[in-house]
Every structure is written in C-alpha cells, then in structure tokens.
VMD Tcl script that draws the C-alpha trace (Angstrom):
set ca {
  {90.60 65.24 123.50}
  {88.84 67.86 121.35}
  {91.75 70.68 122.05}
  {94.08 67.55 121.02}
  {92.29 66.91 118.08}
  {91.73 70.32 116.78}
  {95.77 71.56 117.37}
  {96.45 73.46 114.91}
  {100.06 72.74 112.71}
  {100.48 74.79 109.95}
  {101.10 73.97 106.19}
  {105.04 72.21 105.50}
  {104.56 74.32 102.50}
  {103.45 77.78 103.12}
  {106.95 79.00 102.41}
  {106.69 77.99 98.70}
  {103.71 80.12 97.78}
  {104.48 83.52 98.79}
  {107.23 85.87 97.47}
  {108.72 88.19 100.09}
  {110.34 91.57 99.66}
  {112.97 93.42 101.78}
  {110.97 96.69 103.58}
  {113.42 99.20 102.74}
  {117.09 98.70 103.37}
  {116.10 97.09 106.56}
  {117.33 93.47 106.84}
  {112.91 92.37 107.38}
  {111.45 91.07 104.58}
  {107.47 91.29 104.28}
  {104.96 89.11 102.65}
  {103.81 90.60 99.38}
  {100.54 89.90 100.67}
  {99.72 90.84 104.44}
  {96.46 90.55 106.54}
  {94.94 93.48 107.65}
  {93.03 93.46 110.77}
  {91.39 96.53 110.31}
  {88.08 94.89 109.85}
  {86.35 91.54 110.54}
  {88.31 91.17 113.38}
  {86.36 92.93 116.15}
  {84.43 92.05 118.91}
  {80.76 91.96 117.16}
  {82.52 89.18 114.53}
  {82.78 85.69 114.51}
  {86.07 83.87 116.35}
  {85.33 80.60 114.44}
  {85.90 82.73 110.76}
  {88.90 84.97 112.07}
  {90.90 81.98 113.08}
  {89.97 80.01 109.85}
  {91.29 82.93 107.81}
  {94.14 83.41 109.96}
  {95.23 79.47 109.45}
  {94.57 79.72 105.75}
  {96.87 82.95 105.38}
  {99.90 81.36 107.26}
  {99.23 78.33 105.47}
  {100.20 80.29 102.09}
  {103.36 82.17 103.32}
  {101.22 85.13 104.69}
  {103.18 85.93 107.89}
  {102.60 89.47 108.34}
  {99.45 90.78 110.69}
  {98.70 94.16 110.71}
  {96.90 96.10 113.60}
  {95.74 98.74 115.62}
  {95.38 99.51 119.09}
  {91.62 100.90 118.01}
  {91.17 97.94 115.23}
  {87.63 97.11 116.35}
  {84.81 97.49 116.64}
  {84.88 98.33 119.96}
  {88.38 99.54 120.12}
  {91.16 97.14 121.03}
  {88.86 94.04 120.35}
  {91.13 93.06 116.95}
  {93.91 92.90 119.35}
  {92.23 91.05 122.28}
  {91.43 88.73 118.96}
  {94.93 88.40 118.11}
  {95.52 87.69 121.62}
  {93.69 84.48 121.94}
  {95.08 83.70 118.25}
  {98.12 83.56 119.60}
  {97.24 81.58 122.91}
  {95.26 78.73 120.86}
  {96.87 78.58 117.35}
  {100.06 80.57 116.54}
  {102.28 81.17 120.31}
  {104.94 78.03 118.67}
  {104.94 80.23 115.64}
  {105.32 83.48 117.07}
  {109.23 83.78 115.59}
  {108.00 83.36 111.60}
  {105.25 86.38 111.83}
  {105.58 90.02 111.70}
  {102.71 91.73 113.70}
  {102.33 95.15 114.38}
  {100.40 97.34 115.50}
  {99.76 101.49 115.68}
  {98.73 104.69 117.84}
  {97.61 107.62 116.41}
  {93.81 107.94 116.67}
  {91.21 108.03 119.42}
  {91.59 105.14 121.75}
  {90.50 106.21 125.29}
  {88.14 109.03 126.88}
  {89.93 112.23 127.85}
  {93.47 114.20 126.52}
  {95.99 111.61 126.59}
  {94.13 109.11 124.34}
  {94.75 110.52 121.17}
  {97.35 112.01 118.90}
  {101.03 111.69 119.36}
  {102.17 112.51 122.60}
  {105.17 110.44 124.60}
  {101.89 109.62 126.95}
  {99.67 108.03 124.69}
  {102.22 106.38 122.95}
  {103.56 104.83 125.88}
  {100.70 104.06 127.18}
  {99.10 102.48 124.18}
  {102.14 99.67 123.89}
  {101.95 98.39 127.12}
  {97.93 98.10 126.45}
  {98.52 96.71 123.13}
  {101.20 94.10 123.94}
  {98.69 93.13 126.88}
  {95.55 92.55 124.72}
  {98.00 90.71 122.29}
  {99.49 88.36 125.10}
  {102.52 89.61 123.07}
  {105.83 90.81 125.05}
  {106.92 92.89 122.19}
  {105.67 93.88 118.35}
  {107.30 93.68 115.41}
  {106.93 97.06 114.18}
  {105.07 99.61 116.05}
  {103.69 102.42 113.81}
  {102.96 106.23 114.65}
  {99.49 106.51 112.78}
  {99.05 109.79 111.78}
  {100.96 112.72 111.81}
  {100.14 115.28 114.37}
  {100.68 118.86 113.80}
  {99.57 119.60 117.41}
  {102.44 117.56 119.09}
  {106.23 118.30 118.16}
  {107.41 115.77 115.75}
  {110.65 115.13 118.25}
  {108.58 114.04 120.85}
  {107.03 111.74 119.16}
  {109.52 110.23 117.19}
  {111.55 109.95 120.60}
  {108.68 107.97 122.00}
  {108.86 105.79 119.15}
  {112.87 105.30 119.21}
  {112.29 104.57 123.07}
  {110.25 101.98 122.63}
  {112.22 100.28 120.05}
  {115.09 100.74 122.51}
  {112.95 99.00 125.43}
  {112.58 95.89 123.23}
  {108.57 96.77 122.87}
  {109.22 96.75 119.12}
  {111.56 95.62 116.53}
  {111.30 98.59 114.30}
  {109.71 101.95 114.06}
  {106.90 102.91 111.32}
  {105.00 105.61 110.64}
  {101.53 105.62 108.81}
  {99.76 108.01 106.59}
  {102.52 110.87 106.57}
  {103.16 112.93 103.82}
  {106.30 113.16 102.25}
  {107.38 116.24 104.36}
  {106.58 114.59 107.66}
  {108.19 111.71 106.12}
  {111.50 112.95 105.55}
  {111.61 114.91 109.13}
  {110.83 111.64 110.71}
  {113.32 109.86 108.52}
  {115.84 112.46 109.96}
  {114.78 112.33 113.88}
  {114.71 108.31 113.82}
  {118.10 108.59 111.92}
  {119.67 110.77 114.64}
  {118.45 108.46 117.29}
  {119.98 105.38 115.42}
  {116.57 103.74 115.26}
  {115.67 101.18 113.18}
  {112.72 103.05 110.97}
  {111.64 100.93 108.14}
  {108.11 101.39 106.72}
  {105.61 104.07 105.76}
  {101.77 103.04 105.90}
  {99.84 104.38 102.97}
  {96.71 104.09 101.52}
  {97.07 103.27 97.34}
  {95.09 102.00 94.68}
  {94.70 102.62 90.78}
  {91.75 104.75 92.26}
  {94.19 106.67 94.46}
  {97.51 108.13 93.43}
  {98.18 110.38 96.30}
  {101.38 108.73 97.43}
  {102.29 109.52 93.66}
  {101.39 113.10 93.93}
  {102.28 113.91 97.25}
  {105.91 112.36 96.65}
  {106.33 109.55 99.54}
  {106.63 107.33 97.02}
  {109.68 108.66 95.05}
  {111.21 110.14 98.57}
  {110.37 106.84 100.34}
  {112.35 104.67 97.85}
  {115.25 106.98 97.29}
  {115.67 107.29 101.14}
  {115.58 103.34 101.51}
  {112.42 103.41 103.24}
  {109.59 100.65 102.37}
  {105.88 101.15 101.70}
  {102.99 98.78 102.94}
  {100.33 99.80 100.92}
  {96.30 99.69 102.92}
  {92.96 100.08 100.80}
  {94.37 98.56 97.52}
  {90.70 97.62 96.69}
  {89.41 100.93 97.65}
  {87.25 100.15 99.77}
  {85.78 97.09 97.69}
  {85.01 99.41 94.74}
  {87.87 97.57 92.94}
  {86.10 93.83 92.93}
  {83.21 92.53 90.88}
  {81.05 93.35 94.02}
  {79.31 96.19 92.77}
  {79.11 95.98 89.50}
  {75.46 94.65 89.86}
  {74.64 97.35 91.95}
  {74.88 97.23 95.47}
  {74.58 93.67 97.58}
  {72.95 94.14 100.45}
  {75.65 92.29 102.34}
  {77.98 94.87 101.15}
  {80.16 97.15 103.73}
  {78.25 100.13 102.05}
  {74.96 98.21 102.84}
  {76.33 97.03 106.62}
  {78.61 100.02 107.13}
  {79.19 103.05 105.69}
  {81.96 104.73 107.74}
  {84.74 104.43 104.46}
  {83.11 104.05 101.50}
  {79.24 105.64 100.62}
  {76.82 105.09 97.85}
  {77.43 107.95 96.37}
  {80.92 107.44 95.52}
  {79.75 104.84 93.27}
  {78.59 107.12 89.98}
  {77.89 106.05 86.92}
  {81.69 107.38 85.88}
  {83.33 105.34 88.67}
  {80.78 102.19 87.88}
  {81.92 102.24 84.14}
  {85.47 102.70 84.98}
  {85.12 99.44 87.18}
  {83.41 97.71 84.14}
  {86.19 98.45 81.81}
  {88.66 97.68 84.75}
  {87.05 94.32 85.34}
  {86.89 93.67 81.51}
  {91.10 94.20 81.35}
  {91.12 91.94 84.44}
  {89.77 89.23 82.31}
  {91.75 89.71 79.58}
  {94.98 89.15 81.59}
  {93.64 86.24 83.41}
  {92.71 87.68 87.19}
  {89.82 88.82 88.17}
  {89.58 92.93 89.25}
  {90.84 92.77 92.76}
  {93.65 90.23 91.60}
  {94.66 92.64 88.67}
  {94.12 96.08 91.75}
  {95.87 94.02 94.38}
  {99.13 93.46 91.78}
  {98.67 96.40 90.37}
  {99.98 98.12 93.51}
  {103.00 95.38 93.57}
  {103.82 95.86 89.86}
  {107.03 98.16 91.17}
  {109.66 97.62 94.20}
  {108.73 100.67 95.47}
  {105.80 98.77 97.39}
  {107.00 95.89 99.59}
  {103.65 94.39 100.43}
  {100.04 95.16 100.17}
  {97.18 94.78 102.92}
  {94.27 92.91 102.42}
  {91.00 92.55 103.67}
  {89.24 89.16 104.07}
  {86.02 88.15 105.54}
  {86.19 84.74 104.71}
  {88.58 82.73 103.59}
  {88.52 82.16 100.09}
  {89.36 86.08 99.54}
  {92.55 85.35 100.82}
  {93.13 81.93 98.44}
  {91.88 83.77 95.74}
  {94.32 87.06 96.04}
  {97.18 85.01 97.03}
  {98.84 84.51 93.66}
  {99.25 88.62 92.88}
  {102.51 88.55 93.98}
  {103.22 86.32 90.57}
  {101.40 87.78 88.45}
  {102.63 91.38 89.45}
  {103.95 92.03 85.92}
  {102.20 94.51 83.27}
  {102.52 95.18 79.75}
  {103.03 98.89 78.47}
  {99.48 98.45 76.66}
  {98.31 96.93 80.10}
  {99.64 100.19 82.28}
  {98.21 102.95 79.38}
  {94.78 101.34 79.40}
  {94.69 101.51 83.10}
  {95.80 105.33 82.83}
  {93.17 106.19 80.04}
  {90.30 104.04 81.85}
  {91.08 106.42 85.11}
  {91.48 109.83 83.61}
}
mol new
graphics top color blue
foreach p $ca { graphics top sphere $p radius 0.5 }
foreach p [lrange $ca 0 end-1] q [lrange $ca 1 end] { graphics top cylinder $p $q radius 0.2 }
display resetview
C-alpha cells in the first residue's frame, strides 16, 4: 500500500514553466535550465533528497539530466542513482527527458579506463546504460579532449555508438575551439548527429569567449550547455559572510579553495549581489541568466542540494534579458 500511495505522477503543468531552446541546428530542444548530477548525487548522499529534487525539477519543465560515468563520489554511484530513479519514479516518463552522460576521465584501474580510446569508450556505455537501467542515452558526450589518442578514433567511437542506437546524439565536453571544429568535421563526415559542446561559463569565466567556441560553436550550428554558471558557489549570497561551515569549500575542496575568495573577488560579489537586487533576482538568479542572456547558450547546468535551489533558479530563463547599463556594470565590476 505504501509503494501505492507514494507513486509518483508528475506536475499537469510542468510544461508551462520552462522555456526550451533548440541545441544547435539539431531538431532537440533543451531545458534552459538542466540538472546537473555532478554532485549530490553520489553514493555517500541521501536517496530521500535526490529524488525530491529530481520530482521538483520535472515538475517545472526541467527534463534534461546531465551525467557522468565517474559522477560520484565513488565513481558511477550518480548513475547507479539515476538508475533506481528511473526504476521507482521516472521509467513511464523516460520519452519527455534528455539524459546523458560522458567518458573522458578516470573511471577504472589500469590503461583502458581513461582518456579517449575506442576501448574505454565502448566500454564505458555499456557500463553506463547498465548502472542507468537505461537501454540507450540521449546524448553521450566525449569529456575531454585527448591529445594522446587520435581525434578519428575517437570521434569514430562516438559516431558508432550513435549508430548502435546507444545514443541519440554525439557531444563533446570541454574542447577548445580547435578540437571543436576538427570534431565538427570528423562527426560531419560520418553523418553523425553532433549537437552540443559542454563548457564551463560564468561572468567569472570568459574562456569560451576568449578561446572562440563560442563564436565558432554558433556560426557552425552547434549548441552550448553551459556547467559551473555559479562558479563554484562563489556567485550566490553564500559567502558573502565569510565562509559557512556547511559550505563545499568547508566539506570539500576539490573545485573551489579558500583562497580564491580575496578580498577583490569578495567585493566584486558584493557589488554583483547589490545589481542582483536592483533588477529583482538574487546573485545566482542574475549569474544563472546571465549565461542565457544570448542564443548562443541553449541551457545552463545547475547544481542543487535541496530543493528549493532549484524553485528558486527556475524563473532565469524569463528574466534572461539585460539592459546596456546592466551588461557595462557587470563588465566594469569584473575588470
């Protein structure tokens, strides 16, 4: 009776609160807003929180979950997470969500659990897609580019398992704009859906600007998911009190260290937060649209560890719009 009781059925609704963009020139459309797996949802977290968040972010439009086959901690456990997401709550749904996940980085002991070789990459699907309960991804993303392995092979790997109905679509992540375009070209050849480029982008970090993905990227019809739009938290009210002690610099300082919070960057996060007032969000609404304020960026990956972040950052996607005085403070307050 309790499984009966607790079933879930998601929100009639959920389609009316989110705006969706075309990836690309690819006929998929993402969420502006997507769910990022990257942390919260490992094996040392609670099962109780993941699925509440997961519920609440299908519940307003969010349809796009984004993985890793080393999403953990300890590797794989985000997916094995996903998995029994999908067996308890979201298997009837499985045709309105995008999930994908990626290979790139360590995953196993020894040569072939790393980098981009046909192996590992072939390898690492059928172990994702098992951990997921999944019989193919949506998009399944090379993670890094790999100077070691010839860019062929892997992007033939990729293109194969598109072909072997593993994946919808191809994607690479965190490739600069040359690596871009060659992979562009090698998918192209093969006649392989490729439709996304992962990046990390923020108003704190501009390389995607510098380094030219994002120009190349939306010339060549190509989208761009966006990861770290918060920077790591730095863009939030968290630390503007110093630093909470259930912080991820306090818990878990892998990505983001105490030192990178100077006086400079603390005072650019003041004035940040104070124009983040003044339009009406708070900071990580104002970072989080920020990122969407052009169509060059077809959806941006959040964090959550509860579920109120994810109510709270929902409405970017309306509110993505900036004055010219809006975008020149934002420059001067960074320089």
């Amino acid at each position: 009776m309790a499984d009966i009781i607790n079933l879930y059925v998601a929100n009639n609704e959920r389609y009316t609160k989110m705006t969706y963009n075309r990836a690309g020139r690819s006929g998929l459309k993402f969420p502006a807003v997507s769910l990022g797996f990257w942390h919260n949802f490992g094996s040392k977290d609670n099962y109780d929180t993941m699925k509440a968040m997961c519920r609440t972010a299908f519940d307003h439009g969010i349809t796009q979950f984004d993985l890793a086959n080393n999403y953990g901690p300890v590797y794989g456990s985000a997916e094995s997470s996903l998995g029994r997401l999908m067996e308890e709550d979201f298997g009837p749904y499985r045709d309105e969500l995008v999930i994908t996940t990626k290979a790139g980085y360590d995953m196993w002991e020894g040569p072939y659990g790393d980098h981009g070789s046909r192996k590992y990459l072939m390898a690492s699907i059928d172990q994702s897609l098992k951990r997921m309960k999944l019989d193919y991804v949506d998009i399944f993303y090379h993670h890094r580019m790999d100077q070691e392995t010839p860019l062929e092979e892997t992007m033939t790997a990729l293109a194969d398992i598109v072909r072997s109905g593993k994946a919808l679509y191809a994607g690479i992540s965190n490739y600069d704009r040359e690596y871009t375009q060659k992979a562009a070209e090698l998918l192209r050849q093969m006649h392989c859906p490729f439709i996304v480029n992962q990046r990390r982008y923020s108003i704190f970090d501009r390389t995607i600007e510098e380094d030219g993905v994002k120009a190349f990227c939306k010339e060549a019809g190509v989208g761009i998911i966006a990861y770290s739009p918060l920077a790591q938290g730095m863009l939030t009210d968290k630390y503007l009190q110093g630093i909470p002690d259930d912080s991820r610099i306090a818990r878990d300082a892998r990505f983001l260290h105490a030192s990178d919070l100077t006086e400079h960057r603390l005072a650019q996060i003041r004035q940040l937060n104070e124009l983040a007032g003044q339009r009406g969000q708070t900071l990580a609404q104002m970072a989080l649209s920020w990122v969407l304020k052009d169509d060059a960026v077809c959806s941006v990956l959040i964090g959550a560890s509860k579920p109120e972040q994810i109510v709270e950052n929902i409405s970017v996607a309306q509110h993505a719009s900036f004055t010219e005085q809006e975008l020149a403070a934002i420059e001067e307050i960074c320089r």
